[in-house]
C-alpha positions in Angstrom: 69.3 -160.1 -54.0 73.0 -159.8 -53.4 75.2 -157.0 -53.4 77.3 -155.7 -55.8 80.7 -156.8 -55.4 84.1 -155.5 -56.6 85.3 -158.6 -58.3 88.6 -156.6 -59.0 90.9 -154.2 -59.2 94.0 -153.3 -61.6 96.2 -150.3 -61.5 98.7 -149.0 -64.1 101.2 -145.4 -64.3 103.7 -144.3 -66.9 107.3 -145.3 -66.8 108.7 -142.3 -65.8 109.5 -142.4 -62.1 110.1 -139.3 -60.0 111.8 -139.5 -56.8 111.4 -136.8 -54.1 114.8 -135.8 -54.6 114.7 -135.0 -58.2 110.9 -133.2 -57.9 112.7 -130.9 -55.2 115.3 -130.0 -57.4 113.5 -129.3 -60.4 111.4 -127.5 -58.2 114.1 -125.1 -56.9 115.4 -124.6 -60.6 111.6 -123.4 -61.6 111.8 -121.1 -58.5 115.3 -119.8 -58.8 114.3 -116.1 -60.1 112.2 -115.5 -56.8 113.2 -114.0 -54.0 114.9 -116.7 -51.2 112.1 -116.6 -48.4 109.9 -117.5 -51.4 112.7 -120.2 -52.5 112.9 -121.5 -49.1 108.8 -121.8 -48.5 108.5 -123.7 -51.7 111.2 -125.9 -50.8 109.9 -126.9 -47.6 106.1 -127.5 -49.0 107.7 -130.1 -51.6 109.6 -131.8 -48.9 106.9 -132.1 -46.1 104.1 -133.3 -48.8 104.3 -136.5 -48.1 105.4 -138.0 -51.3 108.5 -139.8 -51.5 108.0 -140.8 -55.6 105.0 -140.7 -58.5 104.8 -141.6 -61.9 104.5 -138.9 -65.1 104.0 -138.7 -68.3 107.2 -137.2 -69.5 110.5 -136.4 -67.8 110.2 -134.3 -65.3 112.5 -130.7 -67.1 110.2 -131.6 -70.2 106.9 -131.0 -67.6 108.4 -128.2 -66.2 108.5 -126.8 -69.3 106.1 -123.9 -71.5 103.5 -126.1 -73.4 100.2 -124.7 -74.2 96.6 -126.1 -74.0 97.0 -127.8 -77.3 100.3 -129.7 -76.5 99.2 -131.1 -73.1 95.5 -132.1 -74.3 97.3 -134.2 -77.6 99.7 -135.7 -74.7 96.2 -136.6 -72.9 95.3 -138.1 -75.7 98.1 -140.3 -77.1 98.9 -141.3 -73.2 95.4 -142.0 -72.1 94.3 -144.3 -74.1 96.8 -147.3 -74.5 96.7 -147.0 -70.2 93.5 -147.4 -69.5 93.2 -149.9 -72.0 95.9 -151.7 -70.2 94.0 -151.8 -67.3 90.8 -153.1 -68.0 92.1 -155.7 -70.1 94.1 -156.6 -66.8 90.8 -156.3 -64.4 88.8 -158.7 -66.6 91.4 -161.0 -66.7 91.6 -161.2 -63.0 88.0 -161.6 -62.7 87.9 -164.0 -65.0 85.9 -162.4 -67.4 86.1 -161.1 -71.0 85.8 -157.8 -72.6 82.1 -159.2 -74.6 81.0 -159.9 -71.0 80.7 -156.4 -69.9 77.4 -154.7 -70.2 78.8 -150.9 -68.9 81.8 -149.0 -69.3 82.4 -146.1 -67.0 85.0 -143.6 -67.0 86.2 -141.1 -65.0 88.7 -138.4 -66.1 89.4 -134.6 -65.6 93.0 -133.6 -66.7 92.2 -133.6 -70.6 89.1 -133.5 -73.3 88.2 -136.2 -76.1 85.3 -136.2 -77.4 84.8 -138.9 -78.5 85.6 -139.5 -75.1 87.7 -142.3 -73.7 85.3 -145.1 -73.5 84.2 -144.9 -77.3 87.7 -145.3 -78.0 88.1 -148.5 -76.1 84.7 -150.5 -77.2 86.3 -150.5 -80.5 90.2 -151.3 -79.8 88.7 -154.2 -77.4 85.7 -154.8 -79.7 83.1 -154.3 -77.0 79.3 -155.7 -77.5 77.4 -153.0 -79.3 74.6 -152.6 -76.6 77.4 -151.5 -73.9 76.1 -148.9 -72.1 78.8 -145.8 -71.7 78.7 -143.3 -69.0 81.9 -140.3 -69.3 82.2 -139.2 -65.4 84.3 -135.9 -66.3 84.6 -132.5 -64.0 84.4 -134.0 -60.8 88.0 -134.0 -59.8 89.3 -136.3 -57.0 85.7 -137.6 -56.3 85.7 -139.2 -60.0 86.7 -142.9 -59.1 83.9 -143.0 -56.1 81.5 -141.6 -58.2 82.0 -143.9 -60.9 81.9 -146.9 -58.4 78.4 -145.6 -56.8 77.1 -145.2 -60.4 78.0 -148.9 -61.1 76.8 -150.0 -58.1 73.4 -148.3 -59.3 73.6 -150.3 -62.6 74.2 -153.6 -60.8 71.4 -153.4 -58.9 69.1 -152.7 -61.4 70.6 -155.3 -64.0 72.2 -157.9 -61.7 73.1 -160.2 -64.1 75.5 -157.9 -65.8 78.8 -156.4 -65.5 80.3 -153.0 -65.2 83.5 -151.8 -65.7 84.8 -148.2 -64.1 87.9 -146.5 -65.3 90.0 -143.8 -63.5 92.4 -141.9 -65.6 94.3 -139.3 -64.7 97.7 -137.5 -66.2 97.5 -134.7 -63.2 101.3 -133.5 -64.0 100.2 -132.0 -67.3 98.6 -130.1 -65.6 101.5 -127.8 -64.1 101.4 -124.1 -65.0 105.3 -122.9 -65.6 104.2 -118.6 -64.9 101.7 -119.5 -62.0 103.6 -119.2 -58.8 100.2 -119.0 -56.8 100.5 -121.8 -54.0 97.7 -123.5 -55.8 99.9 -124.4 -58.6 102.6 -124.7 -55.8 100.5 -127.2 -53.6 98.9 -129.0 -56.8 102.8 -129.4 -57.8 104.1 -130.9 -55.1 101.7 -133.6 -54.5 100.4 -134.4 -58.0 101.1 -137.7 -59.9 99.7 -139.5 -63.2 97.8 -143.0 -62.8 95.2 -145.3 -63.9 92.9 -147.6 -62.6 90.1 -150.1 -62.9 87.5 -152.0 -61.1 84.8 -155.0 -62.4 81.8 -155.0 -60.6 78.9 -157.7 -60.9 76.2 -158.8 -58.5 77.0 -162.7 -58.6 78.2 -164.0 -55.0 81.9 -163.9 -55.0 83.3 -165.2 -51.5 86.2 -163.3 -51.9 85.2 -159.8 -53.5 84.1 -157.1 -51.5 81.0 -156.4 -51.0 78.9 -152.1 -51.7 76.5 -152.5 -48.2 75.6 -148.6 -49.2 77.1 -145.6 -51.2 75.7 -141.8 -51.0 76.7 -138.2 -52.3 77.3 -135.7 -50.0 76.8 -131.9 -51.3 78.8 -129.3 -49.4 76.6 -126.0 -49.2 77.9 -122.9 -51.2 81.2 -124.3 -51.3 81.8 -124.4 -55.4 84.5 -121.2 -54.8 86.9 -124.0 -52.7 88.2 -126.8 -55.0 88.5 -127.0 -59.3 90.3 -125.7 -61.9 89.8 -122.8 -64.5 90.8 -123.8 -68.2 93.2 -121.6 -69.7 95.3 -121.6 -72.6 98.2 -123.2 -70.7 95.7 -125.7 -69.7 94.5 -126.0 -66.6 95.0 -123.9 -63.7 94.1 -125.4 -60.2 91.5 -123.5 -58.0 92.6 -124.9 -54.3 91.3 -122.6 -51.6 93.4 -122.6 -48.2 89.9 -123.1 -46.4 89.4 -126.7 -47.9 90.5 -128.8 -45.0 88.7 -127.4 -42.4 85.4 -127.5 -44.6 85.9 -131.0 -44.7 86.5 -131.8 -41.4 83.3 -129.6 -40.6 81.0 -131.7 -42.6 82.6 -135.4 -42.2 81.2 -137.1 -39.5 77.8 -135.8 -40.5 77.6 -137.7 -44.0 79.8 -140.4 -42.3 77.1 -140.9 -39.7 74.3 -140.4 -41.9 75.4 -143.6 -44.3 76.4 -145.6 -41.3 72.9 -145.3 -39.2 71.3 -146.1 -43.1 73.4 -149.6 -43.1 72.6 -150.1 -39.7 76.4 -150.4 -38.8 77.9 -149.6 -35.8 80.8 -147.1 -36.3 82.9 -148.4 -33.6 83.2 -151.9 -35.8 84.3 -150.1 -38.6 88.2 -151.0 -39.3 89.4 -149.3 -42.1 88.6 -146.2 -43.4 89.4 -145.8 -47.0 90.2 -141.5 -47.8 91.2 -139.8 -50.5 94.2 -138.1 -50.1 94.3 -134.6 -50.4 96.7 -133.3 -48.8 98.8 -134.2 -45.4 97.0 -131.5 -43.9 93.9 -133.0 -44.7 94.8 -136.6 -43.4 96.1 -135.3 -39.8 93.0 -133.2 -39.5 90.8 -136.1 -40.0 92.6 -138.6 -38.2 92.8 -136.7 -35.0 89.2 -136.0 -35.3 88.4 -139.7 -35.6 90.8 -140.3 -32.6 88.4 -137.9 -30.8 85.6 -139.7 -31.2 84.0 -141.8 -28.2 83.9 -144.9 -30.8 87.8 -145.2 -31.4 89.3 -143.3 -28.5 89.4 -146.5 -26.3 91.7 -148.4 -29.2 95.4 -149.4 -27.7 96.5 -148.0 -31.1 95.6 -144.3 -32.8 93.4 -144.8 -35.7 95.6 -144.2 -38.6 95.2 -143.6 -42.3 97.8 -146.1 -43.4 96.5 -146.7 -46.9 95.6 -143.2 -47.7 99.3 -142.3 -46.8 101.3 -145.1 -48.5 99.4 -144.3 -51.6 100.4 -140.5 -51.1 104.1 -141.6 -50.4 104.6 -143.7 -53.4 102.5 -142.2 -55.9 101.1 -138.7 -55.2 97.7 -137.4 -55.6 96.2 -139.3 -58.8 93.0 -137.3 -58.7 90.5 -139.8 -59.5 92.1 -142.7 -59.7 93.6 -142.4 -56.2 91.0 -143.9 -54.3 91.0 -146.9 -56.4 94.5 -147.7 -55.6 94.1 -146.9 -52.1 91.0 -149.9 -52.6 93.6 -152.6 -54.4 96.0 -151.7 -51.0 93.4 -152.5 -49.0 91.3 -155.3 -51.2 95.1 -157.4 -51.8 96.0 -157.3 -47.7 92.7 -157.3 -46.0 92.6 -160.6 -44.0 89.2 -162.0 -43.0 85.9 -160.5 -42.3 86.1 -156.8 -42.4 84.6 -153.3 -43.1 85.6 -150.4 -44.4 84.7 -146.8 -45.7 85.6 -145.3 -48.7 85.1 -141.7 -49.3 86.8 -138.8 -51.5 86.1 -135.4 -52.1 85.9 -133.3 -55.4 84.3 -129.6 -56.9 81.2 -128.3 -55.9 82.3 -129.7 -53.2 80.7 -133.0 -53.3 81.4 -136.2 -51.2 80.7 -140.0 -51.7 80.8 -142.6 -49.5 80.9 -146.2 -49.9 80.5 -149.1 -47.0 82.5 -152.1 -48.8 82.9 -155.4 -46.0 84.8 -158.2 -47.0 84.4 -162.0 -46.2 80.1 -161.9 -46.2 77.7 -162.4 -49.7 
């Protein structure tokens, strides 16, 4: 039986661009009743984020305005919608498929409610069979896209003459706080920007799709205090504990190694590896430990995260959807026969990890 493949991948964001610049300024105005050392720290964690531009909802004074729970969730829900929409009608299309072919509708999402929630909305504005099957992936933060992949992997195997859509669908800058001055809010600020994406997965050989060799969960012991966010009447207030990126780098190579030696790969043939990203801090601190490693210290070039830092650069932190840009990146300029893995981090904290190779059935 073959593998589930990812036939495709489309990506969307709104149409308001921010550039560095302007979020940095913005940024100082919110700021501008503090004291300067505070002016000056905030300044410098905008700048050194590693985002030169995302994508929002509204203008960026309107987002840096007072709005309360209600105004951002109807925003959520006007927004949210038409996007992801959007994007699945694109995925299909580029895998050749229509919106009756699909047999299960996934979707990811943690910066707003519905319920209904998004995907009842869309099996009727697309007229979707009535047997779909419909599985909301909500709380679970950054590790929402990966999770919804592993869970559609799970349904192709079972059912692999069907087809299964996963949505990611995030509008992270609603989710600013104007009176929180915590560097949470600070952090989640500086890096955070709105997007939407979509993948069509299916069991039937594709030469050119990539291919889910194995995908896992990884659960980080009593670490639920680290990473979420606490719902408010403002909205949503991110919980971002300064511990995070060491937990992480504790724990990676262990449920890295753990899904390789169950795929029987070799890590050392291994040339891509796909990571959310969190943070710069979390990137550097994960690329110098792979550097470390036995496997890639004898490569005439450092490994790199490349794809997890152009995303950053040109469109922030997307939550969920994130990863699923970072796999377009690498799905549009992968040449030849090649593996990667793809793993992302979210609240409890939990992990997944997928081994996706290109160029095999």
């Amino acid at each position: 039986m073959p593998d589930p493949q990812i036939l495709s991948v489309a990506t969307t964001v709104p149409s308001h661009e921010a550039l560095l610049e302007d979020v940095v300024q913005q940024a100082q105005v919110w700021v501008s009743k503090h004291e300067k050392d505070f002016q000056v720290k905030v300044n410098r964690i905008f700048k050194r984020a590693g985002v030169s531009k995302r994508y929002t909802t509204l203008p960026l004074k309107q987002l840096f305005d007072p709005m309360t729970l209600t105004e951002k969730n109807d925003l959520y829900k006007s927004h949210i919608v038409p996007h992801a929409e959007k994007v699945l009608i694109e995925a299909l299309e580029k895998a050749n498929l229509q919106p009756s072919d699909l047999d299960c509708l996934i979707v990811a999402s943690c910066t707003g409610h519905m319920s209904p929630s998004l995907e009842a909305f869309l099996i009727n504005r697309l007229d979707l069979k009535p047997s779909i099957q419909r599985l909301p992936v909500m709380e679970m933060g950054c590790i929402g896209g990966v999770a919804g992949l592993i869970y559609a992997e799970n349904y192709c195997r079972a059912y692999p003459d069907k087809y299964a859509a996963v949505i990611a669908a995030e509008l992270t800058s609603i989710t600013f706080q104007d009176e929180d001055f915590s560097w949470a809010n600070i952090v989640s600020t500086a890096i955070f920007g709105d997007g939407i994406a979509c993948v069509i997965m299916g069991s039937k050989p594709s030469p050119a799709a990539p291919s889910i060799r194995f995908s896992s969960m990884y659960h980080f012991p009593d670490t639920t205090h680290l990473l979420g966010y606490n719902l408010g009447s403002t909205g949503f207030r991110m919980i971002l504990d300064s511990n995070l990126p060491s937990v992480i780098q504790a724990h990676f190579m262990k449920m890295i190694n753990a899904a390789i030696q169950k795929s029987n790969w070799a890590l050392e043939n291994v040339d891509e590896f796909l990571i959310h990203p969190g943070g710069l801090k979390i990137l550097s601190e994960l690329e110098a430990l792979l550097n470390a490693l036995p496997d890639f210290s004898a490569r005439e070039q450092p490994f790199q995260l490349r794809l997890s830092r152009k995303i950053l650069q040109d469109y922030g932190n997307m939550s969920s959807a994130t990863l699923l840009f970072i796999l377009k990146e690498w799905m549009d300029f992968a040449e030849g026969p090649k593996r990667a893995v793809m793993t992302g981090f979210g609240p409890g904290l939990t992990a997944g990890v997928l081994l996706l190779e290109t160029g095999k059935n």
